[in-house]
C-alpha positions as CSV (number, residue, x, y, z in Angstrom):
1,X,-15.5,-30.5,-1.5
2,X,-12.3,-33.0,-1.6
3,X,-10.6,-33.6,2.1
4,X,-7.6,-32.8,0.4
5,X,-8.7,-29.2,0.1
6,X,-8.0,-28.6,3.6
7,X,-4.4,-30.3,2.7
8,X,-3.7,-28.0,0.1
9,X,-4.3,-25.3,2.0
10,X,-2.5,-25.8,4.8
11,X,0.9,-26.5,2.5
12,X,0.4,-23.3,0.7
13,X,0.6,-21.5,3.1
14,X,2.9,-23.0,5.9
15,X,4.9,-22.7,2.1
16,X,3.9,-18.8,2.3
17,X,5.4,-19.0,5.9
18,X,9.0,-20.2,5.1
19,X,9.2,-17.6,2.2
20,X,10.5,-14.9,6.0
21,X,13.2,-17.1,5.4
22,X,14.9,-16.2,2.7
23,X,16.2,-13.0,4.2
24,X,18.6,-15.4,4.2
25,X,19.9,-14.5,1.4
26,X,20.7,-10.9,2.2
27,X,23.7,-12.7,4.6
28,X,25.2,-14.1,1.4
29,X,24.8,-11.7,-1.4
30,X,26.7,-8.5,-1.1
31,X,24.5,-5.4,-1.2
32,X,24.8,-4.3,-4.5
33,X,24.1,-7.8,-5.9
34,X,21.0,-8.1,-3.6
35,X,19.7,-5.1,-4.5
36,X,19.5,-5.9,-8.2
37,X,17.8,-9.2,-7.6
38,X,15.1,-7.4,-5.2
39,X,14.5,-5.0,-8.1
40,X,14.4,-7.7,-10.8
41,X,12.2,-9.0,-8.3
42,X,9.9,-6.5,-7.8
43,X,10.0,-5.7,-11.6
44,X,8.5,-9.4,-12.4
45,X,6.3,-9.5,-9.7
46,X,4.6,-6.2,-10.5
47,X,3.3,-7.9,-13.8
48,X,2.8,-11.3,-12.6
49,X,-0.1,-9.8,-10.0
50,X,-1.6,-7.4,-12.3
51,X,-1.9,-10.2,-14.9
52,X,-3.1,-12.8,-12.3
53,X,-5.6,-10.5,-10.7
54,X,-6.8,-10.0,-14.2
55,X,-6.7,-13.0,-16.3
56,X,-7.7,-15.4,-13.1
57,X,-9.1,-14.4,-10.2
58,X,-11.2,-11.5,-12.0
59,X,-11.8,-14.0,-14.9
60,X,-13.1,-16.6,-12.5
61,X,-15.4,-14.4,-10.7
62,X,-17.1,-13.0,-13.6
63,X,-17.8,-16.9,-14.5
64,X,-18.7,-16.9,-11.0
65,X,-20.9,-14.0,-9.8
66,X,-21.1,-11.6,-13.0
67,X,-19.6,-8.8,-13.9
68,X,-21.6,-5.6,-11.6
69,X,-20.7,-8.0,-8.5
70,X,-17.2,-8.9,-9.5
71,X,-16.0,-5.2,-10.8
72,X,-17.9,-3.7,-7.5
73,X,-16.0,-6.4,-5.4
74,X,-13.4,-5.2,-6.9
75,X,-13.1,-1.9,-6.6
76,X,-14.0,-2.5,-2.6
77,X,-10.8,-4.8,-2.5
78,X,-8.6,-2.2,-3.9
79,X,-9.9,0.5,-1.2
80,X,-9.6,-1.6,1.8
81,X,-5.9,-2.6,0.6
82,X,-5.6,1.5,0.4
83,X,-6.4,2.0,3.8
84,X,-5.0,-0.7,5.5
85,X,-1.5,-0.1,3.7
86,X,-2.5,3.7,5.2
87,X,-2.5,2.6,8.0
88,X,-0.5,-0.8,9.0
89,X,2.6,0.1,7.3
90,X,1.9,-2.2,4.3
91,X,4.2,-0.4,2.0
92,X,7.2,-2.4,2.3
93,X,10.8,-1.8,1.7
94,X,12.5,-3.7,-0.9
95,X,16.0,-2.6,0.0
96,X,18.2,-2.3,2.7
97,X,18.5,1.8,3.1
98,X,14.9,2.8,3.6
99,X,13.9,4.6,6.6
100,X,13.1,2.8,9.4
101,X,10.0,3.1,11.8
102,X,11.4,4.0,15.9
103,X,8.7,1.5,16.5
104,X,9.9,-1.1,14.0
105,X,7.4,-3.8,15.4
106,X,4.9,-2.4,13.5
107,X,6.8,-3.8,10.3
108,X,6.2,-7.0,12.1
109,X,2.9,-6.3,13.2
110,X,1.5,-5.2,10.2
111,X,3.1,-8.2,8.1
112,X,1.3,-10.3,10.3
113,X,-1.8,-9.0,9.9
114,X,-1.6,-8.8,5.6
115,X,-0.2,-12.6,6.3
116,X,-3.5,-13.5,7.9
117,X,-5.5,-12.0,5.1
118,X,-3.4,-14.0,2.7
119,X,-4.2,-17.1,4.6
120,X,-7.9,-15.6,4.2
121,X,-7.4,-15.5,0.3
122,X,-5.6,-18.9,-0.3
123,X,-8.1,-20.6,1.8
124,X,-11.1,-18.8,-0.2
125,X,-9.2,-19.6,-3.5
126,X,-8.5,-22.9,-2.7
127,X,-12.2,-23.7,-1.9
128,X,-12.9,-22.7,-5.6
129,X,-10.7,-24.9,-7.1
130,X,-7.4,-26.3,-6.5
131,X,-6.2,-24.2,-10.1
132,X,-7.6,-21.2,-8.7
133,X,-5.3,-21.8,-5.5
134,X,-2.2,-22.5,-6.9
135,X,-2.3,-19.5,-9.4
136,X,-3.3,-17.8,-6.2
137,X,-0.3,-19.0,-4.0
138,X,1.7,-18.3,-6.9
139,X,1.1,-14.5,-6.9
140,X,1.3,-14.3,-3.3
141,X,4.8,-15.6,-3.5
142,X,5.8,-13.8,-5.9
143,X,4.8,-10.6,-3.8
144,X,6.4,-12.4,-0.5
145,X,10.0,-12.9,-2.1
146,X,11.1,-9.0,-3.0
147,X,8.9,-8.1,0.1
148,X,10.7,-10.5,3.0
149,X,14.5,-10.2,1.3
150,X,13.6,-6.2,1.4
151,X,11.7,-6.4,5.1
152,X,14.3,-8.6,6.6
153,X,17.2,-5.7,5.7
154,X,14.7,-3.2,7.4
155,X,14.8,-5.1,10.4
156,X,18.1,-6.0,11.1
157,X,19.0,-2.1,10.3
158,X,16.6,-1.3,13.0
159,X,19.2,-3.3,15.6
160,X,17.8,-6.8,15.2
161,X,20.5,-9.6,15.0
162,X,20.2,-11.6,11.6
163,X,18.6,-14.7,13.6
164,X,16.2,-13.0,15.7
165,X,15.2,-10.9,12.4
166,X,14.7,-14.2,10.7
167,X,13.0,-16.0,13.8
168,X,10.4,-12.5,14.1
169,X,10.0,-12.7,10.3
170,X,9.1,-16.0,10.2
171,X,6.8,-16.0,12.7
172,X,4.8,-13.3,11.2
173,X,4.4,-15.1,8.3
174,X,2.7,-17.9,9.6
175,X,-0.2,-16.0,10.5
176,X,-1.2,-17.4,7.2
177,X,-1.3,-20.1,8.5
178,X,-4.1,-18.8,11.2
179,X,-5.8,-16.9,8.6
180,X,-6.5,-20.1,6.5
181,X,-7.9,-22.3,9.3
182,X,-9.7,-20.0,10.8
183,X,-11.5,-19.1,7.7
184,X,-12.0,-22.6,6.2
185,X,-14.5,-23.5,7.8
186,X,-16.2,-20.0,8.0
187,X,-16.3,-19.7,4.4
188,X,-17.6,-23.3,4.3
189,X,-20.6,-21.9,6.0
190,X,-21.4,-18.9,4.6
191,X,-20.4,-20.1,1.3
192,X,-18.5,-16.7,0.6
193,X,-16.0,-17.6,-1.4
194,X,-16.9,-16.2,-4.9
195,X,-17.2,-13.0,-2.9
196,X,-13.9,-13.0,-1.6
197,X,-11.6,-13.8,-5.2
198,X,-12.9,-10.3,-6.8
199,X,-12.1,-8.2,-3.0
200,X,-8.7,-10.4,-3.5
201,X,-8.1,-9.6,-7.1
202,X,-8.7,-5.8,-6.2
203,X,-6.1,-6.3,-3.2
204,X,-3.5,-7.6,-5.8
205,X,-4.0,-4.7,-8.7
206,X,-3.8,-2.1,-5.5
207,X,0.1,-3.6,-4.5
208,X,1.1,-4.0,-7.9
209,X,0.0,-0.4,-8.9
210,X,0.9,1.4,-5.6
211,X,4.0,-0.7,-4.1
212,X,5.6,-2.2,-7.2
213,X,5.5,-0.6,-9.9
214,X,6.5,2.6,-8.6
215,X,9.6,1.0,-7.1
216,X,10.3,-0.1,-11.2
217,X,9.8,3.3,-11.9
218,X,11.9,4.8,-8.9
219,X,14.9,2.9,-10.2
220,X,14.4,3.6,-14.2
221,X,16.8,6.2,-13.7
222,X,19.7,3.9,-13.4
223,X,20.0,2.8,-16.8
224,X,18.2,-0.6,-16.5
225,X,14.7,1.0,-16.9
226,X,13.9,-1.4,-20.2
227,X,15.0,-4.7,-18.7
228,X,12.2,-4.1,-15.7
229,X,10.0,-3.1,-17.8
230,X,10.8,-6.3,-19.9
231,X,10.6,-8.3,-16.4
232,X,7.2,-6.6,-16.1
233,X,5.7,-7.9,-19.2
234,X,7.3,-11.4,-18.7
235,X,5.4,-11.0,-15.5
236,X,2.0,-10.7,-17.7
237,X,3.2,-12.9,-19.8
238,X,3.5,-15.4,-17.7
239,X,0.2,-15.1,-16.2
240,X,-1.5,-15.2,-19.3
241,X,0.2,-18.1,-20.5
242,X,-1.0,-20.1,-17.4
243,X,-4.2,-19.0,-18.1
244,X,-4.3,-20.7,-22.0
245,X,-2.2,-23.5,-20.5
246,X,-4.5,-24.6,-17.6
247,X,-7.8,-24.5,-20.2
């Protein structure tokens, strides 16, 4: 394994932790122009997950493990996303009028604990190959951008001031950072890693499926229903062409 693997994975995701900062942009935009980006958004990264859980991560680990493993792995990634979005809030806004939580800290609270995992899955991705973790850290971006500019408007609705919604933000975030290190070395030692990309691949299909694209579809009526779903397929497209591009 190269020493720069640890490198790697520690710039992904302090990267993954300055994405809370892009709330940012929410200050500058007006609302309705905000809003249309967070859909587009959300639109593009809907396909890019479901075409990067496919076409890599579940790609690499039937290479990897077979197929009984991988679609089983699978399938058990998908229903521990289920529950823990059941239960840790995981379905995030992505727009500024969604109902907020009395206890808004469990936004927080449950961001940093999905961040962690993250950290989990870009460590585990990285320590397959250094493709494998960029294509990775890509689709966890992609999910992060819509996600923080959405989270950050739920947050300062809830009686936050912009910088302290940024600074909390933020800070949950970089408990990928946490998540990575303190997996690295565990996964060097149980060599678990071809375990963890299928669990990771279901985790992606579940928030593309149940977060995003029904937020595409919530927002069809508004007359811009074919240029998501043309931000969707751009979304696969893109995927896939990484995938014939990296070979």
């Amino acid at each position: 394994m190269s020493s720069l693997t640890i490198v790697y994975i520690l710039l992904a995701t302090l990267l993954n932790g300055f994405m809370a900062l892009v709330g940012a942009v929410a200050l500058v935009l007006p609302k309705k122009s905000a809003d249309a980006l967070v859909k587009s958004l959300v639109a593009f990264a809907a396909g890019a997950l479901f075409g990067g859980a496919l076409f890599h991560l579940t790609a690499e680990s039937l290479e990897e493990i077979g197929s009984f493993q991988t679609f089983g792995l699978l399938t058990l990634g998908f229903i521990i996303f289920f529950v823990l979005e059941r239960y840790l809030w995981w379905h995030h806004c992505h727009e500024g009028g969604c109902e907020v939580h009395p206890v808004s800290y469990l936004v927080l609270i449950g961001d940093a604990i999905h961040n962690f995992i993250d950290g989990v899955i870009i460590a585990a991705s990285f320590l397959i190959s250094v493709k494998v973790g960029l294509i990775t850290t890509l689709l966890i971006l992609l999910h992060e951008l819509p996600q923080e500019l959405g989270d950050f408007a739920v947050i300062v609705d809830a009686g936050f001031s912009p910088k302290k919604a940024l600074f909390y933000n933020f800070l949950s975030q970089m408990t990928a950072v946490a998540g990575a290190l303190a997996s690295y070395f565990a996964l060097l030692t149980f060599n678990l890693t071809s375990y963890l990309l299928p669990i990771a691949a279901g985790g992606f299909l579940y928030i593309s499926a149940s977060d995003l694209i029904p937020e595409v579809h919530r927002h069809s009526e508004e007359g811009r229903a074919l240029l998501y779903f043309f931000l969707f397929i751009v979304g696969i497209s893109v995927m896939v062409g990484l995938k014939f591009f990296g070979e």
